[in-house]
C-alpha positions in Angstrom: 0.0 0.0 0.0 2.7 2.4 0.1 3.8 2.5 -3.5 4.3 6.1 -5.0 1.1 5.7 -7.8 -1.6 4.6 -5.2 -5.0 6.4 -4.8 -5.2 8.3 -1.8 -9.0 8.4 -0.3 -8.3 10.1 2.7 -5.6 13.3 2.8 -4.7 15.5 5.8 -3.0 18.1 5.5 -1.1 20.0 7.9 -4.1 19.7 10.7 -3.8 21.8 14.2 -6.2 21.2 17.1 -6.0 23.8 19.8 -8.2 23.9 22.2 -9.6 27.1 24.5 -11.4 30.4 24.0 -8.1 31.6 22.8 -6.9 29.4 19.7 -7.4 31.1 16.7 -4.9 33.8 18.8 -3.0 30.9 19.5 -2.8 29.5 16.2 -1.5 33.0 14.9 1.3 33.3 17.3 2.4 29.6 16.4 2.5 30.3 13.0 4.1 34.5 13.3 6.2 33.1 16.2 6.4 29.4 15.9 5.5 29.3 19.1 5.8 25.5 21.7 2.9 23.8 22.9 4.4 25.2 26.7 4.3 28.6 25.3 0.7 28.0 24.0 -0.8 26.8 27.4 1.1 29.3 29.1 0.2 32.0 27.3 -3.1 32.0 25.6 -4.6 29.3 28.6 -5.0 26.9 25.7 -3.9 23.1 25.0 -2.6 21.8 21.7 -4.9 18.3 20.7 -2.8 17.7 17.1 0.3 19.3 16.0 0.7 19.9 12.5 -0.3 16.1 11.3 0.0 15.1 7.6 -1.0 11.8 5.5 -2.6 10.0 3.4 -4.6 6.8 3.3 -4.7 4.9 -0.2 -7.6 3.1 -1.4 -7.8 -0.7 0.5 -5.4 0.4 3.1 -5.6 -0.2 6.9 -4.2 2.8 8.3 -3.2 2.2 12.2 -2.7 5.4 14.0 -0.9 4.3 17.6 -0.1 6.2 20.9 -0.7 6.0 24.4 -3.7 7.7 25.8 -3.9 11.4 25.9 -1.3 11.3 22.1 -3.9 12.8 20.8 -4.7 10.1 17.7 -9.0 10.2 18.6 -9.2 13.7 18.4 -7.1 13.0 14.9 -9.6 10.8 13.7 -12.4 12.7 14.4 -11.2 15.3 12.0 -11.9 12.7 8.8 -15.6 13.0 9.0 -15.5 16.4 10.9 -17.1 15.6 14.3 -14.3 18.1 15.0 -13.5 21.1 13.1 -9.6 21.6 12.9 -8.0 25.0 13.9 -6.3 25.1 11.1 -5.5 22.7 8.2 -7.5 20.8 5.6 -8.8 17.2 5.7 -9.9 16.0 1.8 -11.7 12.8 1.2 -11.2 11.6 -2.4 -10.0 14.9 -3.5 -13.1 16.8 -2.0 -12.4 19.5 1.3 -14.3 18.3 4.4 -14.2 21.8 5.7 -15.8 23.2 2.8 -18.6 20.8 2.8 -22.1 21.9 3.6 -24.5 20.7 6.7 -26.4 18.8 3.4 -22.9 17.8 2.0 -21.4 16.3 4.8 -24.3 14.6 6.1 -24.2 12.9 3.2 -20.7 12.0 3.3 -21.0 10.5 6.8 -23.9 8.5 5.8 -22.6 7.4 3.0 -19.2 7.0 2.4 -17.6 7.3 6.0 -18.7 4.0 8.9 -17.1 4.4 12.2 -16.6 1.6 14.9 -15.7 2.9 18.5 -15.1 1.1 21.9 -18.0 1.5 23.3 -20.7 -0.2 20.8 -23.6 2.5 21.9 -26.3 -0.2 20.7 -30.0 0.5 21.6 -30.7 -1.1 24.0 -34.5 -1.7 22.5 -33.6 -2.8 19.4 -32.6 -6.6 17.8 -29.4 -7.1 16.6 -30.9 -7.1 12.8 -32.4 -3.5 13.6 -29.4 -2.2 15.0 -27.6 -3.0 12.2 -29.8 -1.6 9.6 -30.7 1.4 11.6 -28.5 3.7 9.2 -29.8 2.3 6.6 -33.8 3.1 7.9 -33.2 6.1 8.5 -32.1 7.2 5.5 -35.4 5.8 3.5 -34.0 1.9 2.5 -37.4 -0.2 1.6 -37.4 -2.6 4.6 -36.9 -5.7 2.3 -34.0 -4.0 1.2 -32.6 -3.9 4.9 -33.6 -7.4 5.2 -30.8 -8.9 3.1 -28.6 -6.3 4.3 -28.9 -7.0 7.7 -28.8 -10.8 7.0 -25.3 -10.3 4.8 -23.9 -7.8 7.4 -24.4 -10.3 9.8 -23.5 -13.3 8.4 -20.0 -11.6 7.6 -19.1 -11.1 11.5 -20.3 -14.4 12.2 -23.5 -13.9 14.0 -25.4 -15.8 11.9 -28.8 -17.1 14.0 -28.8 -14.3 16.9 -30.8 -11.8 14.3 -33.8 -11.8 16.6 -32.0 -11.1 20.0 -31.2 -7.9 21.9 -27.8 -6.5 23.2 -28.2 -7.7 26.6 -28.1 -10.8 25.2 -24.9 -10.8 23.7 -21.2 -11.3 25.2 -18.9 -8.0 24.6 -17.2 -9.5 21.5 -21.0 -10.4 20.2 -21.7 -6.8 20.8 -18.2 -5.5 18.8 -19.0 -7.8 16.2 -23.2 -5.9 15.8 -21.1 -3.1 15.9 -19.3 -3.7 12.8 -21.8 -5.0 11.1 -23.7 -1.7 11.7 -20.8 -0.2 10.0 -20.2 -2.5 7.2 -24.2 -2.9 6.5 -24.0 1.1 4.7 -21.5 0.0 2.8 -19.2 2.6 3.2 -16.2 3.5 1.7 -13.7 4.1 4.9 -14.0 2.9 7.9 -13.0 4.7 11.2 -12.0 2.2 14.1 -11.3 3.9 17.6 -10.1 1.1 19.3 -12.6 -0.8 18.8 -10.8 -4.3 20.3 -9.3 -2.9 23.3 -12.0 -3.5 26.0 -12.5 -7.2 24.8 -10.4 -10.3 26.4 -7.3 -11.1 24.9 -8.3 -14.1 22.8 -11.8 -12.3 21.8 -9.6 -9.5 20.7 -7.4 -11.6 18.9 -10.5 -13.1 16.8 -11.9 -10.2 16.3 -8.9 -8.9 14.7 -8.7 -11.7 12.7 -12.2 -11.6 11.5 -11.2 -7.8 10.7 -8.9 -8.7 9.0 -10.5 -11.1 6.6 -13.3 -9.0 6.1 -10.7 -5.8 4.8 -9.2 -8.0 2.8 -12.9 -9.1 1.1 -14.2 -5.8 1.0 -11.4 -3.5 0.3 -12.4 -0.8 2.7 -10.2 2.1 3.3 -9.8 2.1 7.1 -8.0 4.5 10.1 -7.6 2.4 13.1 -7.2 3.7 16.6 -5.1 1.5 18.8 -2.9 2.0 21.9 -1.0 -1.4 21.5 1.7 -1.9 19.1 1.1 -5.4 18.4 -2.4 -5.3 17.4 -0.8 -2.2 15.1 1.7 -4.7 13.6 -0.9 -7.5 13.4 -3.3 -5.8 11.2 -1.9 -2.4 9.5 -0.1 -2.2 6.1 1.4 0.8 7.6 1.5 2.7 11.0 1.9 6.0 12.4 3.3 7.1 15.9 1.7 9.3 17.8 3.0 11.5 20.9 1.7 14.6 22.4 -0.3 15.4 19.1 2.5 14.9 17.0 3.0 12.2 14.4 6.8 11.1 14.8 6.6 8.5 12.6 5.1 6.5 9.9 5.9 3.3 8.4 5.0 -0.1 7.7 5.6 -2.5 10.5 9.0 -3.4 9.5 10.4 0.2 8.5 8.7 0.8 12.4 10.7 -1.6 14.2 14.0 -2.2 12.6 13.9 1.4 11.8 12.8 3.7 14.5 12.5 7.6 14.0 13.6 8.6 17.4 14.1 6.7 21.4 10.6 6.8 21.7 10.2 5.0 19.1 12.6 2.6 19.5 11.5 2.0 23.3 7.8 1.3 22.2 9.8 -1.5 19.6 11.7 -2.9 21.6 10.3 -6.3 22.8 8.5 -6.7 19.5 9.6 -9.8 17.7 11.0 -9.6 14.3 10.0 -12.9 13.1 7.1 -11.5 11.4 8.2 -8.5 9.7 11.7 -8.2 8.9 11.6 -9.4 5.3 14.5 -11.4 3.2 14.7 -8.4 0.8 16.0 -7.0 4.1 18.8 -8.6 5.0 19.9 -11.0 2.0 23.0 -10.1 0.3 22.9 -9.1 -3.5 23.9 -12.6 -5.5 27.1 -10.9 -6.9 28.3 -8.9 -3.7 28.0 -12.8 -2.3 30.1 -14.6 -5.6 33.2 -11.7 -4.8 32.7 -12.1 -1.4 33.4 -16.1 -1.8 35.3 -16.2 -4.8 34.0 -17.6 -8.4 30.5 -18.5 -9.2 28.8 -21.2 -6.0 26.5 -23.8 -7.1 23.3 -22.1 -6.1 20.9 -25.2 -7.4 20.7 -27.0 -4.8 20.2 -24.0 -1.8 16.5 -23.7 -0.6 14.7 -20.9 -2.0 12.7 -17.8 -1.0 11.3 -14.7 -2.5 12.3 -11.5 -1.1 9.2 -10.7 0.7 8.9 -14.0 2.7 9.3 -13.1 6.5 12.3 -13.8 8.5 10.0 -17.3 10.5 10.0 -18.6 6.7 13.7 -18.5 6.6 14.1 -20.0 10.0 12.1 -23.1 8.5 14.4 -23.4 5.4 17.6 -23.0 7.0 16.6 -25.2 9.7 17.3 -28.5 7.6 20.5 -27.1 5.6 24.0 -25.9 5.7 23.4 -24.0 2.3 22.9 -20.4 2.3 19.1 -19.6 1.4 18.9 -18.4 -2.8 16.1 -15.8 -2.8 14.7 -15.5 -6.3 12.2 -12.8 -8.0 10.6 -13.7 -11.4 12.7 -16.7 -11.5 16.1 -15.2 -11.3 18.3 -15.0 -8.4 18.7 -11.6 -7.0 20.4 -11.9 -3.7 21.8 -15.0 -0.9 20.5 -15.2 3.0 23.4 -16.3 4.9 23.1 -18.0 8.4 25.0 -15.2 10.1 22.9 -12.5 8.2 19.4 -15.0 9.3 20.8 -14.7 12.9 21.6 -10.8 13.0 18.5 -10.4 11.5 16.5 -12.4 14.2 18.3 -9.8 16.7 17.7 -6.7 15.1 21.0 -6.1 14.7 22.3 -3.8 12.3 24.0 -5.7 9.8 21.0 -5.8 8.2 21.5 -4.5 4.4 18.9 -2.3 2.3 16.3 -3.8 0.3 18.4 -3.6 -3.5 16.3 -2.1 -6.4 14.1 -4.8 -8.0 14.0 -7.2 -4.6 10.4 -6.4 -3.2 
């Protein structure tokens, strides 16, 4: 998802979120005086929410947006489908300006192309699981036996298949996350906005959930922002990730570029127990084939080494050089591009920094 050519759906740029009676002062004197977020609170009594934050989400992509509470990432997320107007800065969903919308226009926009899924499930309480999920869709005029098969698909997709006909206080909380996105997905929208939508649920709930999340973005191509406090579920489900810290956005990445290449030490401390099993790829840390043949002298019979591709994971290499004392051959389009040593599979199991740059051509 990060390729150069993508189509971005969602764009923010440059979005500031001060809060008080005195921000749009406040915002003048950051921008005539470049003033620090101490400086702001100390002298215009007023608290900086998002600093200056900037990206893109292309079309498909799972977007993970991760910090600690108080980082500021849900007031971020807010600003997508405007539930908060930014002090200053532009938000664009596929190439239209949020800001410039009107009541009409973005009331449309949030029915229609914009689903959000938050912690707390806010379900009536009165209503059947098939009602809550096709309550959008009532409201906004659908024939009922329209609704029907929506409702009946929506649910079917999370899994819920036979509990139509019961009420919330019926359900477990995972039943109740999984009504929840069916609510979401039943408008059919194009983006989905997640604020941590997982992270009151128990570990192995969470942990299905996510998978059925995942399984479901990959059949429906929705273009989702995901809220999250914990790294791991961040690595687990998002093609890339951004940092957040005190409204700022120090870094964004995919998952590897995130741990074996951290912006800062906060970063780095946040990465630091993660396992790279998972994410560091061969393109990473194999060795171009003819660095390797000068390195060793002539031209190696390679025919007879295991092979990979260059985006298999560091866990696939572990299984292949597990039952050989070759080197691992990493091929792409049927050539050989570049040798996994034993040494280099090792230092790349620790993080450590022999690890070479993806070459041209290798992922």
């Amino acid at each position: 998802m990060t390729e150069p050519d993508r189509e971005d759906v969602i764009r923010c740029d440059g979005i500031w979120k001060i809060f008080g009676d005195n921000s749009k002062q406040a915002m003048d004197a950051v921008r005539r005086d470049g003033l620090s977020k101490k400086d702001i609170r100390q002298n215009f009594d007023c608290v900086v929410g998002v600093q200056d934050a900037s990206f893109t989400v292309g079309r498909g992509e799972i977007f993970c947006i991760m910090g600690l509470s108080g980082s500021g990432k849900s007031t971020l997320i807010r600003h997508i489908n405007r539930l908060i107007e930014p002090t200053s800065g532009t938000v664009y969903i596929e190439g239209q300006n949020v800001s410039a919308m009107s009541p009409q226009e973005l009331r449309a926009l949030r029915a229609e192309k914009i689903g959000m899924v938050f912690q707390s499930m806010a379900l009536m309480p009165h209503r059947t699981v098939r009602d809550n999920v096709v309550f959008s869709l009532e409201v906004r005029g659908v024939p009922e036996d329209r609704r029907a098969k929506v409702a009946s698909k929506a649910i079917e997709m999370v899994d819920l298949a036979g509990w139509d006909a019961k009420y919330p206080d019926e359900l477990s909380g995972g039943m109740q996350q999984r009504v929840g996105l069916a609510r979401a997905l039943a408008a059919d929208p194009t983006i989905l906005l997640m604020d941590e939508p997982f992270s009151a649920l128990d570990p192995l709930i969470r942990k299905q959930l996510q998978t059925t999340f995942m399984e479901l973005s990959a059949e429906l191509h929705k273009t989702t922002v995901f809220i999250t406090h914990d790294l791991d579920e961040a690595i687990r489900i998002g093609d890339r990730i951004a940092i957040m810290k005190d409204g700022v956005l120090v870094q964004i990445g995919t998952p590897e570029q995130i741990v074996t290449e951290p912006a800062d030490d906060y970063v780095a401390e946040f990465v630091a127990g993660i396992s790279k099993l998972d994410l560091v790829t061969a393109a990473r840390i194999m060795q171009p084939v003819e660095m390797y043949r000068q390195a060793h002298g002539g031209n190696p019979d390679m025919t007879a080494w295991p092979v990979a591709r260059p985006e298999d994971k560091l866990n696939t290499l572990v299984d292949l050089a597990v039952g050989t004392d070759s080197p691992i051959r990493i091929e792409a389009d049927g050539a050989a591009i570049g040798v996994v040593t034993k040494r280099a599979l090792l230092r790349g199991i620790q993080g450590r920094e022999e690890i070479a740059p993806a070459t041209e051509g290798a992922v």
